[in-house]
C-alpha positions in Angstrom: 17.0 -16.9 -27.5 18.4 -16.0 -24.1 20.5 -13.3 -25.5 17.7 -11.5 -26.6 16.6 -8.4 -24.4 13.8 -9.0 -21.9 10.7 -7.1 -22.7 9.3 -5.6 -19.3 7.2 -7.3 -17.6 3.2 -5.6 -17.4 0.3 -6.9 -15.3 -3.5 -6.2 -16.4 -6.0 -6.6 -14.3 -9.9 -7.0 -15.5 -12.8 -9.1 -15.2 -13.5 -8.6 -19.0 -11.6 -11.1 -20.7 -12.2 -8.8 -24.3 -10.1 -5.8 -22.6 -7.6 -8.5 -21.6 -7.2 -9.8 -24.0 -7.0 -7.0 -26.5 -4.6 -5.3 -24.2 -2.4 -8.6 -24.5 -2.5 -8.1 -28.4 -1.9 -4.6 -28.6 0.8 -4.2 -25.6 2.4 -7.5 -26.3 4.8 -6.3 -29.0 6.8 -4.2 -26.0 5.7 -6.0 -23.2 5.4 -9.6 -21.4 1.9 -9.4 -20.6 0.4 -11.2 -17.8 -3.6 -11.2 -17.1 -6.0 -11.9 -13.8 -9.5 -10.9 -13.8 -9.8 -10.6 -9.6 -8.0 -9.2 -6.6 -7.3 -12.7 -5.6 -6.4 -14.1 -9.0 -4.0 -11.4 -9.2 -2.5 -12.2 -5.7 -2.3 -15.9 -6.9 0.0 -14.7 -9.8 1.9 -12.5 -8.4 3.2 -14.7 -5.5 3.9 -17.3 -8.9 6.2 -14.5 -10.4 10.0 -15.4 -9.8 10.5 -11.3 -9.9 7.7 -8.2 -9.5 5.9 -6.7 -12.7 7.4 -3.3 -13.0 3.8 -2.2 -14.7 0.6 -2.5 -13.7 -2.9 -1.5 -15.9 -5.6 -2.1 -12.9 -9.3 -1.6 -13.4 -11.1 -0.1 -10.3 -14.3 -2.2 -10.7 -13.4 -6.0 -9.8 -15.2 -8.6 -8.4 -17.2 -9.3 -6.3 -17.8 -5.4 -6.3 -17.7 -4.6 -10.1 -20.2 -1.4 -9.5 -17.7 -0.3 -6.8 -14.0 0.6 -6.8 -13.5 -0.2 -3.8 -12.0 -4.0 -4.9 -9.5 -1.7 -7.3 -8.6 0.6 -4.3 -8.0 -2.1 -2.5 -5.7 -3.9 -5.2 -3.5 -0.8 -5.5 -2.6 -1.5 -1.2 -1.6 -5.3 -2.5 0.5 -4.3 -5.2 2.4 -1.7 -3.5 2.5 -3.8 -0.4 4.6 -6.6 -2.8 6.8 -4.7 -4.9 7.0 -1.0 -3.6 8.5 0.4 -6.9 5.8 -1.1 -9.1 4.5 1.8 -11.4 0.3 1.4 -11.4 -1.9 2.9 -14.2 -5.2 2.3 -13.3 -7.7 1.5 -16.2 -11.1 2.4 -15.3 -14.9 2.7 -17.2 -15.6 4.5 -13.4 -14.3 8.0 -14.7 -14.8 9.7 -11.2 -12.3 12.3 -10.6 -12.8 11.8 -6.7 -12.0 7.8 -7.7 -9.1 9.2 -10.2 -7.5 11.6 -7.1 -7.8 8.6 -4.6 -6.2 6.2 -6.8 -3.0 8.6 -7.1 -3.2 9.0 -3.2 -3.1 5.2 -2.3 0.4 4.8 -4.8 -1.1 4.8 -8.3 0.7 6.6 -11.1 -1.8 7.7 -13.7 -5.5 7.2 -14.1 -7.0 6.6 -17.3 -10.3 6.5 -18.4 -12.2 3.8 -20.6 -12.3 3.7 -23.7 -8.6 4.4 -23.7 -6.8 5.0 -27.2 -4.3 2.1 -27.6 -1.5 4.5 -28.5 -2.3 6.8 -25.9 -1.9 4.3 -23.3 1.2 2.9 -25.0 2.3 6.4 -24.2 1.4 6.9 -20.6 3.3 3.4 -19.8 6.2 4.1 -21.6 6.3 7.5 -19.6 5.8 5.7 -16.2 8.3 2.7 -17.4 10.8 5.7 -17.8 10.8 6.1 -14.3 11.1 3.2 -12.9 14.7 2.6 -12.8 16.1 6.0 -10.9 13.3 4.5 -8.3 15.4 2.2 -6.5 14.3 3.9 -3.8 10.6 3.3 -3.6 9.3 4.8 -0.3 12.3 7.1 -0.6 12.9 9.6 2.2 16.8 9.8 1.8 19.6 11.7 0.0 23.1 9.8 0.4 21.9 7.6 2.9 20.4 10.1 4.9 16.9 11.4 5.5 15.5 14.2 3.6 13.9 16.7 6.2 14.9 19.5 9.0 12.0 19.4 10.4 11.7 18.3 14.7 9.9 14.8 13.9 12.8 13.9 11.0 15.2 15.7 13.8 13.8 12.5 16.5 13.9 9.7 13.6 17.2 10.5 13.2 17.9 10.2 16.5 16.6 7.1 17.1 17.9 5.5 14.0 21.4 6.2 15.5 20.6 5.3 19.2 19.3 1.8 18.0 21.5 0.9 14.6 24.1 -1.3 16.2 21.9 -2.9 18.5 21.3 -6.7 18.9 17.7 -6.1 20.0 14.5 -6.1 17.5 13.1 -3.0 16.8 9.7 -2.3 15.9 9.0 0.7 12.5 6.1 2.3 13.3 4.2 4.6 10.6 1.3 4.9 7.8 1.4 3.3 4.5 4.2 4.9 2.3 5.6 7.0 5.0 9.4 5.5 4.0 9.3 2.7 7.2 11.2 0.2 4.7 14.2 2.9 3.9 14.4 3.7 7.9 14.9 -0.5 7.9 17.0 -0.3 5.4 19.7 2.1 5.4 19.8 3.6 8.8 19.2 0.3 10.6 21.0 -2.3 8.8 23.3 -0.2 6.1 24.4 2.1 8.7 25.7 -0.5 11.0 28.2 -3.1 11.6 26.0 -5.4 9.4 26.3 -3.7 6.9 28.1 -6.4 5.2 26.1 -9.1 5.8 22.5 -10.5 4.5 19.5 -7.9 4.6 16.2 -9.5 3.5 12.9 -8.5 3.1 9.3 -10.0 3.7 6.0 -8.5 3.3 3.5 -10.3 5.5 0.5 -8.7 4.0 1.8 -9.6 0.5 1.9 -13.3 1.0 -0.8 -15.8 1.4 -1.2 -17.1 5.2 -0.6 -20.5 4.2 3.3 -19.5 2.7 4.1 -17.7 5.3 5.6 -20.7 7.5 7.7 -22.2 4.9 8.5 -19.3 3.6 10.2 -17.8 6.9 11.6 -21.6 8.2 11.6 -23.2 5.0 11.0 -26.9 4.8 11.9 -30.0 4.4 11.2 -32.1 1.1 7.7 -34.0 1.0 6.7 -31.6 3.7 3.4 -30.7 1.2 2.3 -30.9 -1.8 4.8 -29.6 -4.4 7.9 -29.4 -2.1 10.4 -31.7 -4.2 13.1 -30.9 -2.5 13.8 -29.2 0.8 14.5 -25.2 1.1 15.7 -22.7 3.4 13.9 -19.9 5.0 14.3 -16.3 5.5 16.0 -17.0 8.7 18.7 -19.3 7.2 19.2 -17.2 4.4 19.5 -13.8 6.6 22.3 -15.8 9.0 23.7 -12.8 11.3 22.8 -10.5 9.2 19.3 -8.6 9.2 15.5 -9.9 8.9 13.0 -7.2 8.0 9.6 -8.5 8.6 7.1 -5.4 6.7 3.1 -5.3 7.6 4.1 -7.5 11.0 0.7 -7.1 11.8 -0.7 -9.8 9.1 1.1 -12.2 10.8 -1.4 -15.2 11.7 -2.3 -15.4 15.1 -1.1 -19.6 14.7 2.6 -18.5 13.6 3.3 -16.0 16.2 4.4 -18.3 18.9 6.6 -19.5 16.3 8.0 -16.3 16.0 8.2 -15.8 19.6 10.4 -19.1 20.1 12.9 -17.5 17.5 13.1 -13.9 19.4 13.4 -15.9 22.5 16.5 -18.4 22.1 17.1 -18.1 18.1 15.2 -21.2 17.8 13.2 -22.9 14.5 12.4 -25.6 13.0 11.8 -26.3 9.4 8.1 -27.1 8.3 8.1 -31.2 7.8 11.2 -31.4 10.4 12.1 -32.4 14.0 15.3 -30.7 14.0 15.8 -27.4 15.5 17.9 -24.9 13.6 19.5 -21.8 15.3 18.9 -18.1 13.6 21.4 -15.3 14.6 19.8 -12.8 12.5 18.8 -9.4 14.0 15.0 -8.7 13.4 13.4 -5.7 12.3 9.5 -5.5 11.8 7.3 -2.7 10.8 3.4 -2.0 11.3 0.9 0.5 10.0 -1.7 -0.7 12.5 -1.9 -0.1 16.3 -0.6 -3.5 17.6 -1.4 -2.1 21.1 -4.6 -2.4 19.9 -4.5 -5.9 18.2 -3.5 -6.9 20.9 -6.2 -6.0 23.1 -8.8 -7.1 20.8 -7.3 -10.7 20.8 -5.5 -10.2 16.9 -1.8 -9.8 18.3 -0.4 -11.9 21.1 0.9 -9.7 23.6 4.2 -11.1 24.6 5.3 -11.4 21.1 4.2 -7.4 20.7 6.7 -6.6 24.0 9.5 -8.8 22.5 9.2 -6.9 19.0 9.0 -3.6 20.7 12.1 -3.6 22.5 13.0 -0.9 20.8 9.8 1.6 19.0 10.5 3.8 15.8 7.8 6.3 14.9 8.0 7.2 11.6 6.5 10.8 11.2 3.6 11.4 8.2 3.9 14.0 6.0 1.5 16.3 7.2 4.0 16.5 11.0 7.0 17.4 8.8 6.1 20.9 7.7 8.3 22.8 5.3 10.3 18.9 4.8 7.7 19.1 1.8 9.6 21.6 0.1 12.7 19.5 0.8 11.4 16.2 -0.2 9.6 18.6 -3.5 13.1 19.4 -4.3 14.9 16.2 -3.9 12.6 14.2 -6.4 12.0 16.9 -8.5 16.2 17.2 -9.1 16.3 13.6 -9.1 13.7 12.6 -11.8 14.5 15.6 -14.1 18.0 14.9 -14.7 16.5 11.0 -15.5 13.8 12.5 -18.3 16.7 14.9 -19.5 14.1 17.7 -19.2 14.5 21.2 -17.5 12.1 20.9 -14.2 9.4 22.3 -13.2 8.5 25.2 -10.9 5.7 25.9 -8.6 3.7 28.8 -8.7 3.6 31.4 -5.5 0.2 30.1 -4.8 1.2 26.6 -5.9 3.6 26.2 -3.6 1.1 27.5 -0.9 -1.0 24.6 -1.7 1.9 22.2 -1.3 2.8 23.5 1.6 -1.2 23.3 3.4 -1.9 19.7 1.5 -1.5 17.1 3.9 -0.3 14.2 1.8 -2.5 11.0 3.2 -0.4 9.3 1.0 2.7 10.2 2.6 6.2 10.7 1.0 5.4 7.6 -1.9 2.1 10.1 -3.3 4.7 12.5 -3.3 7.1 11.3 -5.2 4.3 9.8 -7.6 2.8 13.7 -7.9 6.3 14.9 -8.9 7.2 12.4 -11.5 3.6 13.5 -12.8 4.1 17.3 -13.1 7.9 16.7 -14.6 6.0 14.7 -17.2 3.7 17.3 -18.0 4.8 20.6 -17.3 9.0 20.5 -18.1 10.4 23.3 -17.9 7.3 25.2 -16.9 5.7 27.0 -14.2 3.0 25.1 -12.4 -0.3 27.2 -11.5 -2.8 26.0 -8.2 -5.5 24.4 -10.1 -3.0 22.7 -12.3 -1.8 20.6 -8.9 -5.2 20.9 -7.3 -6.1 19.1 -10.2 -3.4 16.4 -8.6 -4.4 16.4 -5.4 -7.1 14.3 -3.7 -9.5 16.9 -1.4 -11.6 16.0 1.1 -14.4 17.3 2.9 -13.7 20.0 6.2 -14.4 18.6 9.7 -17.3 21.4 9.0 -18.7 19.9 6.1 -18.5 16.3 7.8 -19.9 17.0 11.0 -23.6 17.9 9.3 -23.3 13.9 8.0 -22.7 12.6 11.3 -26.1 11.3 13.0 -26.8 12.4 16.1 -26.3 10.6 19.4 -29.8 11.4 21.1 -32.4 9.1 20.8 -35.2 12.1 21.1 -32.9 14.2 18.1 -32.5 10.8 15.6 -36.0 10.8 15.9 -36.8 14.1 14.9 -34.9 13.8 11.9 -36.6 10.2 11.0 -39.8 12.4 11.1 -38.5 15.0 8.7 -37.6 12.3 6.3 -40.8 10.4 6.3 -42.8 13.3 6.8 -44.4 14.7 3.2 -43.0 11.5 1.2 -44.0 9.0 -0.4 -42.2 5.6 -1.4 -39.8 5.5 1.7 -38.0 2.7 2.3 -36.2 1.8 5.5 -33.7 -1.0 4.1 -32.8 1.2 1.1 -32.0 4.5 4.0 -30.0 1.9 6.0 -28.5 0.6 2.5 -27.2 3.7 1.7 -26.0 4.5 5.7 -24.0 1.6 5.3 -22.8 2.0 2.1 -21.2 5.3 3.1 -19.5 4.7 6.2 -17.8 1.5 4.9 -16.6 3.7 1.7 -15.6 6.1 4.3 -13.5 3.8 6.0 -11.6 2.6 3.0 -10.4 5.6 2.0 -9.3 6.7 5.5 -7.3 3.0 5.8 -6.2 3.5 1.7 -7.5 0.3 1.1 -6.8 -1.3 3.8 -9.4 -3.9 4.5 -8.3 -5.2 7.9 -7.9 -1.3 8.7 -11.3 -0.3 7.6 -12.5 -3.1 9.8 -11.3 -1.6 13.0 -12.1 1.7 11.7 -16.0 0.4 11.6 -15.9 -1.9 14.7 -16.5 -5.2 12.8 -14.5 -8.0 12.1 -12.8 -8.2 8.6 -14.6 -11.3 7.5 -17.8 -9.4 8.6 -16.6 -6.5 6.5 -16.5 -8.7 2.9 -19.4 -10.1 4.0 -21.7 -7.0 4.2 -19.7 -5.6 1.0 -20.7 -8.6 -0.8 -24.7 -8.3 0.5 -24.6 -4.2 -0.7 -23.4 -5.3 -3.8 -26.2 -8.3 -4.2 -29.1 -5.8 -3.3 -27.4 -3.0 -5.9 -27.8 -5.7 -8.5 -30.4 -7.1 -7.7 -34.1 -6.3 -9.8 -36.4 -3.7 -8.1 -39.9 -5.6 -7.0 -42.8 -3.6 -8.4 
């Protein structure tokens, strides 16, 4: 039985066990399926899973937010945030096209809507399985173990990449979700050096639960809690003098970072359940998407571990500072996943390529690399119009269009416009206006932090627990019956 072929392995997520479980049925001839009905549950099973699904079918509308997508959008950040190369369809009854264009901007690959033909979707999977193994390369910003770009901000990465590679000293990756920050770890800091040889692991902080993290990192000794039968090493055994990447450094409980600090410090650790202190020699490398200079002014980050991590700073540039580098990065993938589909590529249209060139990519180089393997899918060998990749491309509102939602700051003018809105109407109500107030900015801020809870947070001025909190209340009064 172990001869035969593995099927791959797929990951459904929704809070209807009937679409689970018919999924299950009708997928499970080419696929191991696995099932969770939460954000959390799906967490739970993916920390269980000895190796990462390599498909996911996600609906948007999860509890405790099963109106909303917001739970979904914020599921796509998790998965991507534990196995970058994971190919997401998302499977949603919310058939928005602003929900469809965001989902492919925070990493998803396709979006289909409910009810979805079983063969169809059979289809669609077996299209973005075909991808998946050229992808070794999942943020990928590189050709030959170099970056893709000419631009001044690729010219400075460069740069610094070189100027730091060989050095003992941790450095600290700077740069927005799916921006490449892993690759720059990766291949110009560890593969480009006299380690090169040596260990080079990887941990996610974000993508692990707060209570792993410890053991994980140190290991621990047997007995040391409840289902550790024997003892383990760490990531910092394991990495011996070779290199430790530590990815979304920012998760890091605020309790573990003096551990960390000890081991910058004098190399020093102990395993969880153990008095004896261990010696790491492995160099560290740890990347952010937050503003740790802010974490650590509001209290989140302690500040001397910040300065020892920052020794040495890498910005990685987004997309939208790297001007004609689209073109480059167009033309990498788009040579690199039509020779894998054994289809002539595509080509962009005069005004197309316009658009390419003026779209600003908040999904960095990872939404560009998922909108290529989309239009070599569809449109081999052809000529791609505009409002065929508009159609691809999420749009938001001008600063124009914006500013007229923003409330102003006088007291005398927020009054005025209270009067207009009372004025002439009947059935007002003041918690339903504040409702909807709240609502929007919160929505707002998701999508600007792509999911990114603890992000949105900051972005609103609240804590994150206060955050869930308020979600959970908007989604209580949505559901809740109207009083007559």
């Amino acid at each position: 039985m172990n001869d035969l072929p593995r099927k791959p392995l797929l990951l459904v997520v929704d809070d209807d066990p009937l679409i689970t479980d018919s999924l299950a049925y009708y997928m499970g001839g080419d696929f191991h399926v696995i099932t969770a009905a939460s954000r959390s549950e799906c967490r739970e099973r993916l920390r269980s899973l000895a190796m990462p699904p390599q498909l996911a079918l996600v609906d948007l509308g999860l509890p405790p937010l099963p109106h909303r997508p917001d739970e979904g959008f914020a599921l796509i950040g998790d998965l991507l945030a534990h196995a970058p190369s994971l190919r997401i369809i998302v499977l949603s009854g919310q058939n928005d096209e602003a929900n469809a264009r965001h989902a492919r901007t925070l990493g998803a690959f396709d979006f289909v809507a409910k009810p979805a033909d079983p063969e169809r979707l059979r289809q669609t999977l077996a299209r973005a399985l075909a991808f998946t193994s050229a992808d070794a390369e999942p943020e990928a910003v590189r050709r030959d173990s170099d970056l893709v770009g000419a631009s001044p901000a690729m010219d400075r990465l460069r740069q610094q990449a070189r100027q730091y590679a060989d050095s003992p000293f941790p450095v600290l990756i700077e740069g927005e979700s799916g921006s490449g920050k892993e690759i720059v770890a990766s291949d110009c800091l560890h593969k480009q050096t006299q380690r090169r040889d040596r260990p080079y692991l990887a941990l996610n902080c974000a993508a692990i639960s707060p209570t792993l993290v410890e053991p994980t990192l140190f290991g621990y000794a047997k007995g040391a809690f409840t289902g550790a039968t024997q003892a383990k090493s760490g990531y910092f055994e394991d990495a011996a003098d070779g290199t430790l990447f530590l990815d979304e450094i920012g998760e890091l409980p605020l309790d573990l970072q003096p551990k960390l600090l000890r081991v910058l410090e004098n190399g020093e650790f102990q395993r969880v359940g153990e008095t004896q202190t261990r010696h790491s020699r492995a160099r560290i490398i740890a990347a952010t998407n937050r503003d740790l200079r802010r974490e650590v002014r509001e209290g989140r980050f302690r500040a001397d571990l910040y300065h020892r991590l920052s020794v040495f700073t890498i910005a990685v540039p987004p997309l939208r500072d790297m001007g004609t580098d689209r073109l480059l990065l167009l033309e990498h993938y788009r040579q690199l996943y039509f020779r894998q589909a054994g289809q002539m590529p595509f080509q962009l249209a005069p005004d197309a390529e316009a658009c390419w060139l003026a779209y600003e990519f908040p999904g960095n180089v990872r939404e560009l690399r998922n909108i290529v393997i989309r239009l070599t899918a569809k449109y081999p060998g052809q000529t791609v119009t505009r409002p065929a990749l508009e159609a691809e491309l999420e749009t938001v509102p001008s600063e124009d269009q914006t500013a007229s939602w923003t409330p102003p700051e006088d007291p005398e003018d927020l009054t005025r416009m209270a009067l207009q809105q009372l004025q002439g109407r009947d059935g007002f109500s003041l918690d339903d206006t504040l409702r909807r107030w709240e609502q929007a900015y919160i929505s707002a801020a998701q999508q600007l932090a792509h999911g990114n809870m603890s992000q949105a947070a900051k972005l609103l001025g609240i804590h994150r627990t206060t955050l869930y909190n308020r979600l959970e209340t908007l989604s209580r009064a949505k559901n809740s019956p109207k009083e007559s």
